[in-house]
C-alpha atoms as one frame of an Amber mdcrd trajectory, in Angstrom:
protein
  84.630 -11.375 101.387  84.006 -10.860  97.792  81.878  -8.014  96.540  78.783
  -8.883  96.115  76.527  -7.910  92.682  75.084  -4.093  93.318  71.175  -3.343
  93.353  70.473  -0.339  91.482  69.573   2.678  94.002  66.327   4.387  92.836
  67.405   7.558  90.673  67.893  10.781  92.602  69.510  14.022  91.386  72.388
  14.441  93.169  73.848  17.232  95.003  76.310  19.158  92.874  78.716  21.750
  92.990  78.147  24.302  90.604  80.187  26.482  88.777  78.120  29.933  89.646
  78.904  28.740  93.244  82.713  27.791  92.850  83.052  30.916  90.722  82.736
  32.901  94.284  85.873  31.533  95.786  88.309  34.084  96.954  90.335  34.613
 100.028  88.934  36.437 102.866  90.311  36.959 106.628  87.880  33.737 108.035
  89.877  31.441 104.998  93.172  32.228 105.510  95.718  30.559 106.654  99.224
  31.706 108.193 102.553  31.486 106.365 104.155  28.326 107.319 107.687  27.640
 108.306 110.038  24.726 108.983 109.352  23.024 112.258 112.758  22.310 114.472
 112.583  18.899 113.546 110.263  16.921 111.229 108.124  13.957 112.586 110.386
  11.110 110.293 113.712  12.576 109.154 114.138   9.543 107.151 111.010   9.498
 105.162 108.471  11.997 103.737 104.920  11.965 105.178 102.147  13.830 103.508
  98.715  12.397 103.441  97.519  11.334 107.210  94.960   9.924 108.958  93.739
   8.853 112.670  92.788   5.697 113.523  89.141   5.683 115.042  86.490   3.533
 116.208  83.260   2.657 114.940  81.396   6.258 116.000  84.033   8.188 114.634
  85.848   9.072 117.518  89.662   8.559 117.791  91.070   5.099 119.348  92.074
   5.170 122.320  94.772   2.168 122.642  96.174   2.170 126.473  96.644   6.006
 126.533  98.138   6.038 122.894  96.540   7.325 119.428  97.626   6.085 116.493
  97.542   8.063 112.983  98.612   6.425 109.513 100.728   8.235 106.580 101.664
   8.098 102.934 105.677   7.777 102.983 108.535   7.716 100.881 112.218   7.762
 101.373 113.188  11.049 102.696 116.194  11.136  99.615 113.731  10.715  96.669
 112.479  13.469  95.117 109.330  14.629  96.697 107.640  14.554  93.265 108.183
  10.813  92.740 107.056  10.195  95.880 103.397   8.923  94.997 105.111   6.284
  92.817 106.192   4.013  95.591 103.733   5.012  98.174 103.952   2.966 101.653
 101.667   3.333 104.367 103.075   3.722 107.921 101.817   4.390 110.746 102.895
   6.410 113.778 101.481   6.347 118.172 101.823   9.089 120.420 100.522   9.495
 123.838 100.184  13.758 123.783  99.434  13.799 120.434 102.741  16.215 119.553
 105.409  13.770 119.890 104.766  10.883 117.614 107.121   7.592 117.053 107.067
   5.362 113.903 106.107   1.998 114.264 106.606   0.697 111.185 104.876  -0.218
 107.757 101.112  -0.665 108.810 101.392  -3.508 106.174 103.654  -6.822 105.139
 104.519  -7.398 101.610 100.768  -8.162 100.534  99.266  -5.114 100.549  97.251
  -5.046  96.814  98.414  -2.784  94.200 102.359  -1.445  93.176 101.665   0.627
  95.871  99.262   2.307  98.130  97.608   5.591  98.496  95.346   7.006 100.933
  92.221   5.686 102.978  91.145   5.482 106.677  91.289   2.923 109.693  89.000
   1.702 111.740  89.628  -0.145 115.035  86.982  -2.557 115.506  86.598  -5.627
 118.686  90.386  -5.389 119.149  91.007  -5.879 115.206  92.518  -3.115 112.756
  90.959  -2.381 109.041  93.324  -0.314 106.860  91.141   0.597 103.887  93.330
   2.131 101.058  93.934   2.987  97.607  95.342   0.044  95.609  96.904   1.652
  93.025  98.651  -0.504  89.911  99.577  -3.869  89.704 101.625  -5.766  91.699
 104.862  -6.766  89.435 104.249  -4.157  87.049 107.347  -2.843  85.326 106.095
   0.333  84.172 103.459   1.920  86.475  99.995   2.092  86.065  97.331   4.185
  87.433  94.348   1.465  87.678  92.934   2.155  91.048  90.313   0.295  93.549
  89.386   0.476  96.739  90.858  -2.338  99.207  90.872  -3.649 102.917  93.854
  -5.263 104.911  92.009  -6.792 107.818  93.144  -9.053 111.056  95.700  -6.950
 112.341  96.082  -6.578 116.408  97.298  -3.751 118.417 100.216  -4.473 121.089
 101.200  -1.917 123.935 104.000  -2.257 126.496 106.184  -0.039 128.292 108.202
   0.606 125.346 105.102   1.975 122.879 102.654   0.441 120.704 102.512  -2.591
 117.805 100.473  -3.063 114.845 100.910  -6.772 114.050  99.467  -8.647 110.778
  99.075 -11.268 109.413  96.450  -8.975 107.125  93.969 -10.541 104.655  93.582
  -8.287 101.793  90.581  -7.701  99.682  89.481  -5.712  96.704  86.414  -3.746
  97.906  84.925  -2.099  95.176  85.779  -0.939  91.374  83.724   1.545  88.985
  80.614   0.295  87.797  80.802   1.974  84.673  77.657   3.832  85.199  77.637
   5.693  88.125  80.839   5.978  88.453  83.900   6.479  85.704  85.936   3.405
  84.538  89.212   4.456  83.962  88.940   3.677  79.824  85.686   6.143  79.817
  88.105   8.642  81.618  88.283  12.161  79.126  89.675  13.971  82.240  93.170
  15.200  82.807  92.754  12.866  85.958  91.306   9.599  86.661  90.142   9.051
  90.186  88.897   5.955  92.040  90.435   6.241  95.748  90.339   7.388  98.988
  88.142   5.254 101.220  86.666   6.498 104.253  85.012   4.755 106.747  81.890
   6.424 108.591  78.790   4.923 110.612  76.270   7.267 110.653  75.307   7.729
 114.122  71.645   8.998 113.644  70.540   6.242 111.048  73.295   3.743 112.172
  74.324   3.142 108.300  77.486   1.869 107.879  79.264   3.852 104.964  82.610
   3.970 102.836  82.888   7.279 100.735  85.506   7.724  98.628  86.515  10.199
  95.463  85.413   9.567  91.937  84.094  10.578  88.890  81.321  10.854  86.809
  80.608   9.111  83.408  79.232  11.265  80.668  78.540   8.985  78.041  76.892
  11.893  76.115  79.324  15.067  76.975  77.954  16.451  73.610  74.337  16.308
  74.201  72.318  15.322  77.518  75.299  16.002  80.016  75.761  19.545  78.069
  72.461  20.814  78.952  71.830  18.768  82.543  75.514  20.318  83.869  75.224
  23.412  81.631  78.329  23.673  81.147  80.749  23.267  77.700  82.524  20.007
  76.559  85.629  21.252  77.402  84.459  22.231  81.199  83.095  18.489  81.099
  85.963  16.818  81.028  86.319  17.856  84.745  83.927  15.403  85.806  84.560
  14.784  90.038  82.065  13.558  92.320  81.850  12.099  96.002  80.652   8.601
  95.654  79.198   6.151  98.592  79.366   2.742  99.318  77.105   1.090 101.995
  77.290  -2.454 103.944  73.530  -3.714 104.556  75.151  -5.671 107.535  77.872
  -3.395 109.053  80.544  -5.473 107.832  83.596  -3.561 106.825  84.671  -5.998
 104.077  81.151  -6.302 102.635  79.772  -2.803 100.228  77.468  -1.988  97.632
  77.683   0.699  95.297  75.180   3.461  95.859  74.519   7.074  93.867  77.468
   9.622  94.287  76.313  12.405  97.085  77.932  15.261  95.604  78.506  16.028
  92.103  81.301  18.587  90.841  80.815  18.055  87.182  81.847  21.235  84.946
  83.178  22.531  88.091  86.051  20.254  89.713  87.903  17.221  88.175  88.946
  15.962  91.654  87.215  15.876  95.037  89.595  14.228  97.403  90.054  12.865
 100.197  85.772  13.036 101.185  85.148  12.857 104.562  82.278  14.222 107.153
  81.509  15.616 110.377  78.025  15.128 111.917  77.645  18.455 114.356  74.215
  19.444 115.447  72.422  17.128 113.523  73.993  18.164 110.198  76.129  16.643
 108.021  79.542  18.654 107.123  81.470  17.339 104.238  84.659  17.900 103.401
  87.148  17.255 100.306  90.566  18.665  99.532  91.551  20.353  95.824  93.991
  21.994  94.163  93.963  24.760  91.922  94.641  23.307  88.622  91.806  20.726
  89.054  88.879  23.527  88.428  87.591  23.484  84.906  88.129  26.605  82.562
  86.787  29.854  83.940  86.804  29.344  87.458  90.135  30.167  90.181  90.404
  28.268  92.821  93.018  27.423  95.243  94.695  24.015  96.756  92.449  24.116
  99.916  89.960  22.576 102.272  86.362  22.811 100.440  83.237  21.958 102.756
  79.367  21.374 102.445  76.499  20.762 104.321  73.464  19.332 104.332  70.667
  17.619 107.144  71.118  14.248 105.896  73.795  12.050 104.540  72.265  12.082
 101.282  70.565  15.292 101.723  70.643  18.842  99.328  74.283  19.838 100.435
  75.336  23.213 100.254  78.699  24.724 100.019  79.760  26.801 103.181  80.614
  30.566 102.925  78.297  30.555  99.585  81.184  28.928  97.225  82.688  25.592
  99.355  86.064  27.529 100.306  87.064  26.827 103.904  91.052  26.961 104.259
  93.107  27.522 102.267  97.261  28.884 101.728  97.831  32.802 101.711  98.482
  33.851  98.231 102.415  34.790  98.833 102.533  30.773  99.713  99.532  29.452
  97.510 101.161  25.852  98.224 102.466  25.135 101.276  99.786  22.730 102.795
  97.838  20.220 101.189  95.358  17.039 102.233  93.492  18.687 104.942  91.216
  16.176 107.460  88.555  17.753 109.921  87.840  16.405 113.012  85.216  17.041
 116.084  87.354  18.763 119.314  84.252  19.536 121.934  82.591  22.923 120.102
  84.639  23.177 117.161  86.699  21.303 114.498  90.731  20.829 114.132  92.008
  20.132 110.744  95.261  18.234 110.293  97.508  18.781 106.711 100.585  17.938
 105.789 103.665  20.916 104.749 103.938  20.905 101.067 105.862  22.724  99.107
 106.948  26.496 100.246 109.439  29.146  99.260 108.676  29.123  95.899 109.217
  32.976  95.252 106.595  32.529  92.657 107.723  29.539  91.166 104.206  27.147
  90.107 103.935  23.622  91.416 104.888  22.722  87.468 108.028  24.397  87.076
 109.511  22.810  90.728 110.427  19.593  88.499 112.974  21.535  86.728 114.944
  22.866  89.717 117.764  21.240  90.240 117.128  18.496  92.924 118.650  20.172
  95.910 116.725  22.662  95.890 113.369  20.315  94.901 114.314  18.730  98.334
 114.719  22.481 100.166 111.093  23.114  99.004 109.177  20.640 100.154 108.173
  20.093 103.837 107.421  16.593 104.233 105.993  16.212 107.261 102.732  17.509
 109.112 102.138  21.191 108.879 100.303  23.628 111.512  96.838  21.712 112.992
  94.254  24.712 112.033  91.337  25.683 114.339  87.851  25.551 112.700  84.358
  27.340 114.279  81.592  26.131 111.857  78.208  27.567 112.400  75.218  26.495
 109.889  76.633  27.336 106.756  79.185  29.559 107.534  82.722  28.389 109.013
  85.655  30.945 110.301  89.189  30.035 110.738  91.015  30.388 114.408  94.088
  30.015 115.218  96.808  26.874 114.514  98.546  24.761 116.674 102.174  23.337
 116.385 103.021  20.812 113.411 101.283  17.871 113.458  99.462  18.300 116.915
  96.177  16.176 117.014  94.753  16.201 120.757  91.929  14.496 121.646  88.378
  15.512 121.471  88.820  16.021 125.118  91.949  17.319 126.033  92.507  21.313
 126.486  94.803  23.105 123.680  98.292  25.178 124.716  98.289  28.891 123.998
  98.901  28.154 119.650 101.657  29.619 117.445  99.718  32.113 115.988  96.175
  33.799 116.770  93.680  35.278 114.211  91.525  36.816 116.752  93.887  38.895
 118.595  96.156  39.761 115.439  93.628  39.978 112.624  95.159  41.463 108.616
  93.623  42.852 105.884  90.362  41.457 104.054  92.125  38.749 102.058  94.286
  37.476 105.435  97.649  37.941 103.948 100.353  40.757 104.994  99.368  41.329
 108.768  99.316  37.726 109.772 102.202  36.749 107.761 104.058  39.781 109.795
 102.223  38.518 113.063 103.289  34.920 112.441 107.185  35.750 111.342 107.554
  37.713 115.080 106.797  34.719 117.190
């Protein structure tokens, strides 16, 4: 179904991230995450996985397909350098019936997926049919890339189990869902950013209002950076060039093919150039949102880390605020600052579990910009590739506290009880900023 002409939401100031709050990141003991290592064996040997998702149904919850759960992933070619790996970007997707042991079942997609290839989204399992929304980034039949992005659909596709595992089998119809209006949110040839961003669809029906919803990152035009946006993000024309925001789409009749354009529901303008991967969490009748960032996407004068970066708020469009007082959640230990990355939260019975995928580690102090100019062996010996430690969340109001982490790329079930994990912060806490006594705590295991 074509997109449809978008009626102009009513003006509302829009939640925002500021840069007083974002200025109080730092690591703490409740933020911290454990030094990862190398797993025995990586989920695909043969191909690099990094940014993941679940399949789920309608309310959120993850699909339950004749005892198996299915989760998508970004891959590449296991031999290609993991920094090219974004450049020919396939989805796959993987089932598992204990959530630990997962198979690949193939490409989710045939060869008519939009785009030169295809970054990340969410899937929804809906009356026995699959949606894959995803980024469609490029042109198909481009010979040099390009970095146009919109945000698309492959619908139709059916689920198959049998004795031997599980199916996902097309044909899929594909459809451009939505592009930037211009006005609410960035084209890419208003774009004064180091970044452009127009991607990462995520499905979510609200349960309390029963709105159907696609978020997805973007950002936000400043047609007046000099003047008006100065003084309304107070902030300097340099620091507005990092321009991200959280924007929402909504379907007036719950189809998944059919959106309109609404008002952004978090703003990170003068603070953040890229909010990614926005999804939420609806516990106790509030609304938890969540994005992933690195650190070199925070505008002058504020350090902040690659982590998981949350918010709250008692409505879907409501007056979010960031939890622990600046947004920081999770995030790496400083002697490892990059070795997980793309972090998803989800619901398991009083608290949350938050999936990521292994990045790049053992850098001995090496930054993410000078790994291009190692030789590639040892680019390849650097990066993980696969699905790193599944974290333990307890969020309370607006304060959250890391547990502990379970094996790589474990993703029970809302229901099912968790093993003894790898490492525990309770019982083996470190200093203030979460570093030296875990890192010793999670080496002797």
């Amino acid at each position: 179904m074509t997109a449809q002409p978008t009626p102009r939401t009513p003006p509302r100031r829009t939640p925002r991230w500021t840069r007083s709050q974002a200025t109080g990141i730092e690591r703490t003991a409740e933020t911290v995450l454990p030094v990862v290592y190398p797993p025995e064996r990586r989920i695909d040997e043969e191909r690099h996985l990094w940014d993941t998702w679940l399949l789920r149904n309608r309310d959120g919850s993850i699909a339950d397909i004749d005892g198996y759960r299915v989760m998508c992933s970004l891959t590449a070619p296991a031999d290609l350098l993991p920094g090219k790996r974004h450049d020919v970007a396939t989805i796959r997707y993987f089932y598992s019936r204990d959530g630990l042991e997962w198979t690949c079942g193939g490409r989710l997609f045939d060869g008519d997926a939009l785009g030169s290839r295809q970054w990340a989204g969410s899937a929804l399992y809906d009356e026995g049919q699959v949606y894959g929304f995803y980024t469609a980034a490029g042109s198909r039949g481009e010979e040099e890339l390009t970095y146009t992005q919109r945000l698309a659909v492959g619908y139709g596709g059916t689920i198959h189990t049998d004795g031997e595992g599980l199916t996902i089998e097309g044909p899929f119809e594909h459809e451009t869902l939505l592009e930037p209006d211009g006005e609410r949110y960035e084209r890419e040839n208003q774009s004064r950013g180091m970044l452009y961003t127009f991607r990462d669809p995520w499905f979510f029906e609200d349960s309390r209002t029963g709105e159907t919803c696609l978020l997805f990152e973007a950002n936000t035009p400043l047609l007046e950076p000099h003047g008006d946006a100065r003084d309304r993000y107070e902030a300097t024309p340099e620091e507005l060039a990092f321009n991200g925001s959280v924007g929402l789409a909504v379907s007036p009749s719950g189809d998944p093919t059919d959106w309109h354009l609404e008002n952004p529901i978090l703003e990170g303008v003068g603070t953040n150039q890229e909010l990614e991967r926005p999804h939420i969490v609806v516990m106790d009748d509030r609304y938890y949102l969540f994005i992933s960032s690195h650190e070199h996407t925070f505008a002058p004068g504020i350090e902040g880390y690659d982590a998981l970066y949350g918010f709250v708020a008692d409505s879907l469009r409501g007056d979010y605020e960031p939890l622990n007082g600046s947004g920081l959640v999770l995030t790496n230990p400083e002697s490892a600052p990059f070795q997980t990355y793309s972090y998803l939260a989800y619901p398991h019975r009083e608290e949350l579990l938050v999936s990521s995928f292994f990045n790049y580690y053992d850098l001995r102090g090496l930054h993410l910009d000078d790994v291009a100019e190692l030789p590639p062996a040892e680019q390849q010996a650097r990066f993980g590739g696969t699905l790193a430690p599944t974290a333990r969340l307890v969020v309370d109001g607006t304060n959250s506290r890391r547990r502990d982490v379970l094996a790589h790329g474990h993703l029970p079930l809302p229901g099912e009880a968790l093993p003894r994990s790898l490492h525990s912060f309770v019982e083996h806490g470190g200093d203030d900023d979460g570093r030296d006594d875990h890192e010793s705590t999670y080496r002797s295991r």
